[in-house]
VMD Tcl script that builds the backbone (N, CA, C; Angstrom):
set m [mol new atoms 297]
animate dup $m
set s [atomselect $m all]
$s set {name element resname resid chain x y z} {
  {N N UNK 1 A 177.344 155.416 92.876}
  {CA C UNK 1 A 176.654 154.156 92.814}
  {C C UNK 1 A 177.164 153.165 93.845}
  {N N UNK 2 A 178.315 153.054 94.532}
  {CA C UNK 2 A 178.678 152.353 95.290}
  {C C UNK 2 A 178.318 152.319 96.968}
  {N N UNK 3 A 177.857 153.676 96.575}
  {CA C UNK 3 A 177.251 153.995 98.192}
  {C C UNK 3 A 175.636 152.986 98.063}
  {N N UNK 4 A 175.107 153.197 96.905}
  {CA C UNK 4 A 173.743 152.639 97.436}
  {C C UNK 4 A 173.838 151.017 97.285}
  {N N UNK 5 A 175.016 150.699 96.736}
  {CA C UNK 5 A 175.023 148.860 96.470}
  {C C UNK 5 A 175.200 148.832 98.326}
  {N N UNK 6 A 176.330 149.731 98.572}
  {CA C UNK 6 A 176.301 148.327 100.091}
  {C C UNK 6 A 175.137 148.902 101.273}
  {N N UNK 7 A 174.324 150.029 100.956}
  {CA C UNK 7 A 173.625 150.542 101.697}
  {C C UNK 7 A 172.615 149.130 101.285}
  {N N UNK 8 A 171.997 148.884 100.476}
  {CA C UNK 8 A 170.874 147.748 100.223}
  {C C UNK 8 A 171.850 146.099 100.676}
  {N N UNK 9 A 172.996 146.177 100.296}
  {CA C UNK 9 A 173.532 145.108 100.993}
  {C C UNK 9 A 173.490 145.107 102.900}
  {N N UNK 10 A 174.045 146.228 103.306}
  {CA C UNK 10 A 173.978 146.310 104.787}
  {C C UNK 10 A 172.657 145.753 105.114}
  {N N UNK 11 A 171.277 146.674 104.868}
  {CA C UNK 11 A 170.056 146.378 104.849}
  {C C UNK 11 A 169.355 144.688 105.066}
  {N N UNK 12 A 169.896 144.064 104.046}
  {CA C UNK 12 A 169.933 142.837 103.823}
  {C C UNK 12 A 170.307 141.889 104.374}
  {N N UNK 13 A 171.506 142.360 105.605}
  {CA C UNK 13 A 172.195 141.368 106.324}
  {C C UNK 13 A 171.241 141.860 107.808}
  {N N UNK 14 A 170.871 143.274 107.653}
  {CA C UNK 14 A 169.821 143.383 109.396}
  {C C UNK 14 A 168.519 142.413 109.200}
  {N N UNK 15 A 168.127 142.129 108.008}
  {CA C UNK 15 A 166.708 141.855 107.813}
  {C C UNK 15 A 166.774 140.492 108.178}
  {N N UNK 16 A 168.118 139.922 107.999}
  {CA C UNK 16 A 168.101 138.465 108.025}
  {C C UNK 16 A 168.099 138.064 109.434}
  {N N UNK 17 A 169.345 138.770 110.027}
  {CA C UNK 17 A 169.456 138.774 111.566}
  {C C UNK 17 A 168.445 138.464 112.726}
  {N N UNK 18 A 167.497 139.869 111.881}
  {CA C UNK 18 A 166.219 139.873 113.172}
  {C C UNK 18 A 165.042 138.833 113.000}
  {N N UNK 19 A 165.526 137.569 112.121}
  {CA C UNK 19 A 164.485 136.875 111.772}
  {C C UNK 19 A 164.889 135.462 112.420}
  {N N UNK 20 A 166.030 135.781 113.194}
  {CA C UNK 20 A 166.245 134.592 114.352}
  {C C UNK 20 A 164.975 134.833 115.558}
  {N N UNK 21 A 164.763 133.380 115.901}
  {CA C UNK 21 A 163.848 133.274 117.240}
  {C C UNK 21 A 164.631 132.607 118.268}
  {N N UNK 22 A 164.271 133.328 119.801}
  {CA C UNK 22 A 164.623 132.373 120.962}
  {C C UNK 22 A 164.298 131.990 121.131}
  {N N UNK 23 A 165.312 130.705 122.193}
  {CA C UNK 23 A 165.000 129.767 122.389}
  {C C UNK 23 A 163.778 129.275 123.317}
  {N N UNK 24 A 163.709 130.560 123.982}
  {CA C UNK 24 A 162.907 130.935 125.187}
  {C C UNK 24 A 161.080 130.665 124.279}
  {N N UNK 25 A 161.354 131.364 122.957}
  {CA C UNK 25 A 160.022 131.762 122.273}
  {C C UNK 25 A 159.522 130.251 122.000}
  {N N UNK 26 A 160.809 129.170 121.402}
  {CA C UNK 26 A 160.434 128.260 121.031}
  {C C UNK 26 A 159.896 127.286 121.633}
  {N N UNK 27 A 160.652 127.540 123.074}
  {CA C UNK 27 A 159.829 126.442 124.408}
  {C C UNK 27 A 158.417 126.822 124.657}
  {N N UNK 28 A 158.262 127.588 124.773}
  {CA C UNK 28 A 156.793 128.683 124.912}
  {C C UNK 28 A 155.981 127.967 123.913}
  {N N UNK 29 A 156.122 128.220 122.568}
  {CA C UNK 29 A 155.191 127.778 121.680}
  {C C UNK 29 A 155.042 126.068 121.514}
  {N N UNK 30 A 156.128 125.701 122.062}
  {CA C UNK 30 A 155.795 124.020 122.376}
  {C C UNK 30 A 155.210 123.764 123.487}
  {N N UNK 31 A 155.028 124.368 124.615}
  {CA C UNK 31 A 154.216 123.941 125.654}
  {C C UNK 31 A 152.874 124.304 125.209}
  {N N UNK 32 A 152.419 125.411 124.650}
  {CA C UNK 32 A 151.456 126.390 123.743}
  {C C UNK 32 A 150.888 124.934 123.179}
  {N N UNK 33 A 151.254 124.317 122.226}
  {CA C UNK 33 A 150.990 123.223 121.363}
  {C C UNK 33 A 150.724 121.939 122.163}
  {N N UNK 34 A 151.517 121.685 123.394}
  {CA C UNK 34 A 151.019 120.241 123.987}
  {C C UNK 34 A 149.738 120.325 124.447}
  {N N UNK 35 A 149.721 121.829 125.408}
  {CA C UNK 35 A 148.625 121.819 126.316}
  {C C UNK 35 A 147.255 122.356 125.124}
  {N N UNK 36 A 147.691 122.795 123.677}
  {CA C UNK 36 A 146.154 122.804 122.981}
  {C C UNK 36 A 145.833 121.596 122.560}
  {N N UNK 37 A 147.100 120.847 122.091}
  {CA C UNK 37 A 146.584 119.255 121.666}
  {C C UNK 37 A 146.105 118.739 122.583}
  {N N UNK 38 A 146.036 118.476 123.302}
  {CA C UNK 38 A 145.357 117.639 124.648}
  {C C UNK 38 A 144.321 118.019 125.043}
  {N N UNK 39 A 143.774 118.838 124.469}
  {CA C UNK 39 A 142.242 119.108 125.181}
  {C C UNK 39 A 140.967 118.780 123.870}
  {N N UNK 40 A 140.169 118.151 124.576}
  {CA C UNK 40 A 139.168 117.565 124.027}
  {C C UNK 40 A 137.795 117.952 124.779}
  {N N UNK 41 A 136.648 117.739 123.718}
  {CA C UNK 41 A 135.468 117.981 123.683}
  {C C UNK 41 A 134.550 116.604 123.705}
  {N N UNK 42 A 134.063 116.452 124.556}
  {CA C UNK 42 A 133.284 115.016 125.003}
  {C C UNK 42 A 131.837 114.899 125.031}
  {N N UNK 43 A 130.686 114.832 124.158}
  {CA C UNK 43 A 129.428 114.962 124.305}
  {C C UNK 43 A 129.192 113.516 124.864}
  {N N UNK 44 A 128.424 113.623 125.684}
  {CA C UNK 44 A 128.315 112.300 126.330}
  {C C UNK 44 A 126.263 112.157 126.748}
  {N N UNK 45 A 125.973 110.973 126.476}
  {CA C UNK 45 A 124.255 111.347 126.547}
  {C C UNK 45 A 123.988 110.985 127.908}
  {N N UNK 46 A 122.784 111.504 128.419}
  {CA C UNK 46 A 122.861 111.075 129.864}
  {C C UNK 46 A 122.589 109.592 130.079}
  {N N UNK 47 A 122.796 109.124 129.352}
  {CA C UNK 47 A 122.875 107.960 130.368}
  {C C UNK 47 A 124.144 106.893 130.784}
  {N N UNK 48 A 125.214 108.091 129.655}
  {CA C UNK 48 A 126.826 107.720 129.707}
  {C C UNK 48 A 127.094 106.199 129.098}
  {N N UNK 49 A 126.012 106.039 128.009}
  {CA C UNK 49 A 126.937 104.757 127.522}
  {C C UNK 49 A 127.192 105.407 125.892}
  {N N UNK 50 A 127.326 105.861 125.899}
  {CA C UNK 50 A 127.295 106.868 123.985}
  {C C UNK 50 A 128.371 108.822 124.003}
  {N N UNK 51 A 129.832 108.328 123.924}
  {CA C UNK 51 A 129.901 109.848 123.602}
  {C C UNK 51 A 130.869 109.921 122.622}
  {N N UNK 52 A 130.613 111.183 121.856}
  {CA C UNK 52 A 131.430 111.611 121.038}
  {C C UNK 52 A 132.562 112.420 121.499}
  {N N UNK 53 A 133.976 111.780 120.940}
  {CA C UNK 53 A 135.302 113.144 121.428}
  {C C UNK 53 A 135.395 113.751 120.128}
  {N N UNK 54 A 135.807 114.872 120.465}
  {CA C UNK 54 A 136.092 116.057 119.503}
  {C C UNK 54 A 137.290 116.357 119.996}
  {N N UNK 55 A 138.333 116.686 118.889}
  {CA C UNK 55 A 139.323 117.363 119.415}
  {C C UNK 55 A 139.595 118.835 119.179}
  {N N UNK 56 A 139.196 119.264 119.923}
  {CA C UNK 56 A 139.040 120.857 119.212}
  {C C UNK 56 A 140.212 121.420 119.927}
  {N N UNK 57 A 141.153 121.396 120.384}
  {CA C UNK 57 A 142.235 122.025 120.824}
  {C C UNK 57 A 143.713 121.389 119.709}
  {N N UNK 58 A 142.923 120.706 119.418}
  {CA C UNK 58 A 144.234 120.205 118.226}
  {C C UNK 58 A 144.016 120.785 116.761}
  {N N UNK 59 A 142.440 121.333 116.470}
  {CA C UNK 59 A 142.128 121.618 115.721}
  {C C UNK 59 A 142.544 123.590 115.608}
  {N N UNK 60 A 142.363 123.892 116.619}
  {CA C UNK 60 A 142.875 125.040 117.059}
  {C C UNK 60 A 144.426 125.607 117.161}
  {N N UNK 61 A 144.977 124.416 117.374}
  {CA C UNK 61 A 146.450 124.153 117.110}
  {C C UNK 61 A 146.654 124.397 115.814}
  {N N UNK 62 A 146.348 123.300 115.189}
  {CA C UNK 62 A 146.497 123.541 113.644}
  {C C UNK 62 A 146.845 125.038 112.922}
  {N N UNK 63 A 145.262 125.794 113.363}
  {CA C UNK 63 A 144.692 127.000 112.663}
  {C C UNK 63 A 146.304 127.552 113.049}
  {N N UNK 64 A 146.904 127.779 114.379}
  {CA C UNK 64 A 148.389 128.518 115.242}
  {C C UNK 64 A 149.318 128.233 113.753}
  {N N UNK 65 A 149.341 127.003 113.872}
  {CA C UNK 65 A 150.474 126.138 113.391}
  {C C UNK 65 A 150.720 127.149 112.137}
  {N N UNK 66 A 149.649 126.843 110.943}
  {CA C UNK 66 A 149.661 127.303 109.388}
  {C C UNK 66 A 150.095 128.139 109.836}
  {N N UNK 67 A 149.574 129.515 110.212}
  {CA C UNK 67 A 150.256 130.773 110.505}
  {C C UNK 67 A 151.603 131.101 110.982}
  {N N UNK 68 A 152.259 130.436 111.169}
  {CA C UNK 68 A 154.066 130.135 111.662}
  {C C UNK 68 A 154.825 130.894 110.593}
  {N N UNK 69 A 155.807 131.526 111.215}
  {CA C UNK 69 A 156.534 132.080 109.857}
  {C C UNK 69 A 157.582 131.188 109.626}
  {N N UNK 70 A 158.171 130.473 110.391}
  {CA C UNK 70 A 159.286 129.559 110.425}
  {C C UNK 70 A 158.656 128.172 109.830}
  {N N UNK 71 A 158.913 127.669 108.148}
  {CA C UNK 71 A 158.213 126.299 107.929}
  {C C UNK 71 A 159.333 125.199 108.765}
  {N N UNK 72 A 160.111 125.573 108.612}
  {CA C UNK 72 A 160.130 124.080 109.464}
  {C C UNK 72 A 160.242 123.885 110.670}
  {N N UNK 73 A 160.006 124.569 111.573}
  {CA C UNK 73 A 159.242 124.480 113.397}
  {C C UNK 73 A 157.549 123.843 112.897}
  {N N UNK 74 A 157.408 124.235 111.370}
  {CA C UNK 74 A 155.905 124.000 111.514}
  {C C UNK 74 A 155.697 122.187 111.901}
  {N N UNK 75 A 156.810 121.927 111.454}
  {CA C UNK 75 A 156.470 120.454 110.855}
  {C C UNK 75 A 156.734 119.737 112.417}
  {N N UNK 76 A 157.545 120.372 113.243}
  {CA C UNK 76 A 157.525 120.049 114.441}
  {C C UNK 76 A 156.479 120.505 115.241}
  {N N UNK 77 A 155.891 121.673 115.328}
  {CA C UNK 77 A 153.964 121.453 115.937}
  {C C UNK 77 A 153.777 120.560 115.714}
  {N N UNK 78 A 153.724 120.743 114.363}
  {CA C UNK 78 A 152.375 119.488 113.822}
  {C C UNK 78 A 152.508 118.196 114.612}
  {N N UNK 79 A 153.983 117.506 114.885}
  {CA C UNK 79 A 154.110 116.251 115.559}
  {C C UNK 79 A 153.557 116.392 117.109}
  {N N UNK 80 A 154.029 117.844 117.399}
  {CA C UNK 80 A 153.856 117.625 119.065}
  {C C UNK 80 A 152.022 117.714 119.143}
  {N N UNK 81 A 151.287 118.472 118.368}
  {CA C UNK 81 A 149.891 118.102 118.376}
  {C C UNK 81 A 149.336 117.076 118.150}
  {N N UNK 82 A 150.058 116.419 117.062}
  {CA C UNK 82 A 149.384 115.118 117.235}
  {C C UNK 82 A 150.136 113.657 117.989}
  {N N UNK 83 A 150.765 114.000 119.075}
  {CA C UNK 83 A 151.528 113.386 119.977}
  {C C UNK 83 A 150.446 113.803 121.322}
  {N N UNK 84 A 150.241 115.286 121.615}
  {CA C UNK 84 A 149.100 115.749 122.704}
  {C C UNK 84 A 148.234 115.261 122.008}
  {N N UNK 85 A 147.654 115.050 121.246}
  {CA C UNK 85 A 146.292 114.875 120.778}
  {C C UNK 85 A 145.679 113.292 121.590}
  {N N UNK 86 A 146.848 112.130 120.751}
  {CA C UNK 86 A 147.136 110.900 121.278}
  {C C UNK 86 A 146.667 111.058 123.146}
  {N N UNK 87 A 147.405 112.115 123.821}
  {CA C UNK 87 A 147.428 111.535 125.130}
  {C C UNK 87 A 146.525 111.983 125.473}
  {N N UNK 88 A 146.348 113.383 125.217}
  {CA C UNK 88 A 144.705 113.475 125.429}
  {C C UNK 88 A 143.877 112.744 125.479}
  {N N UNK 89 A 143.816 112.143 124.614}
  {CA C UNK 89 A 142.584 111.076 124.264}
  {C C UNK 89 A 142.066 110.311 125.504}
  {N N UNK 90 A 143.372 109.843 125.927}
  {CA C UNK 90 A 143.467 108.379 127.035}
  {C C UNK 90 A 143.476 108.948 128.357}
  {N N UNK 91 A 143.992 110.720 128.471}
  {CA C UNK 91 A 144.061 111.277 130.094}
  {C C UNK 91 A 142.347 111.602 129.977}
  {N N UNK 92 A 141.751 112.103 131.014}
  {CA C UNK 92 A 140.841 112.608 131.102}
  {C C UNK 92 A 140.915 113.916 131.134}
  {N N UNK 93 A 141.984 114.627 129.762}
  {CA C UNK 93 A 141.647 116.099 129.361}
  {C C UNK 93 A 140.404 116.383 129.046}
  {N N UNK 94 A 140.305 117.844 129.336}
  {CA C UNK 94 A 139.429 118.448 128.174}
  {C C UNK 94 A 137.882 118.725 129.031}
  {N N UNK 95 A 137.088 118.626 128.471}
  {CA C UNK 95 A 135.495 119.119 128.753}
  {C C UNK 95 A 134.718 118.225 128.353}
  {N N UNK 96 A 133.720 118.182 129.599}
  {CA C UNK 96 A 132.899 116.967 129.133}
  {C C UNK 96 A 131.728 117.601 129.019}
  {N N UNK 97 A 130.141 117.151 128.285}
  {CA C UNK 97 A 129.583 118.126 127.834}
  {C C UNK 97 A 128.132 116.846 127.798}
  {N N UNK 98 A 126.947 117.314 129.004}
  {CA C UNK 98 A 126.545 115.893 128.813}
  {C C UNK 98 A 125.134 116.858 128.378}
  {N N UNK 99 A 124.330 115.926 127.527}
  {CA C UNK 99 A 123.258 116.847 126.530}
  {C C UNK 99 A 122.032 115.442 126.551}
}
mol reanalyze $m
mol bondsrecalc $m
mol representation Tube
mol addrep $m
């Protein structure tokens, strides 16, 4: 019986290990997150005094975000999207879409 306690203990200490992320991964998925928050969707009518923004790259973010296995990096997306979202708004990101 002592063989299989530390065999499920050993086990237990690899599983934990490989559930570290780099740092490399984490910069990645924050640039990932600025450059989706910042892009916007602009219907604009032709005669350019009437448009609607959409933010659909923040919204798309989001969908990334939930799916995270790490909750608390989540809570840091979430800020940096709605930090890109903000600048978005005011740069002239995104797609303009005149109908």
């Amino acid at each position: 019986m002592a063989k299989s306690k530390t065999k499920t203990v050993t086990k237990k200490l690899t599983s934990r290990s490989s559930s570290k992320q780099l740092d490399s991964v984490f910069i990645f998925k924050m640039a990932l997150f600025l450059i989706l928050g910042s892009q916007w969707l602009y219907i604009v009518n032709p005669t350019g005094d009437a448009q609607l923004p959409l933010p659909v790259g923040a919204v798309i973010g989001v969908v990334f975000a939930t799916h995270e296995h790490f909750k608390i990096d989540r809570k840091i997306e979430y800020v940096i999207l709605l930090l890109a979202m903000f600048i978005g708004f005011w740069l002239p990101m995104g797609i303009t879409i005149v109908r």
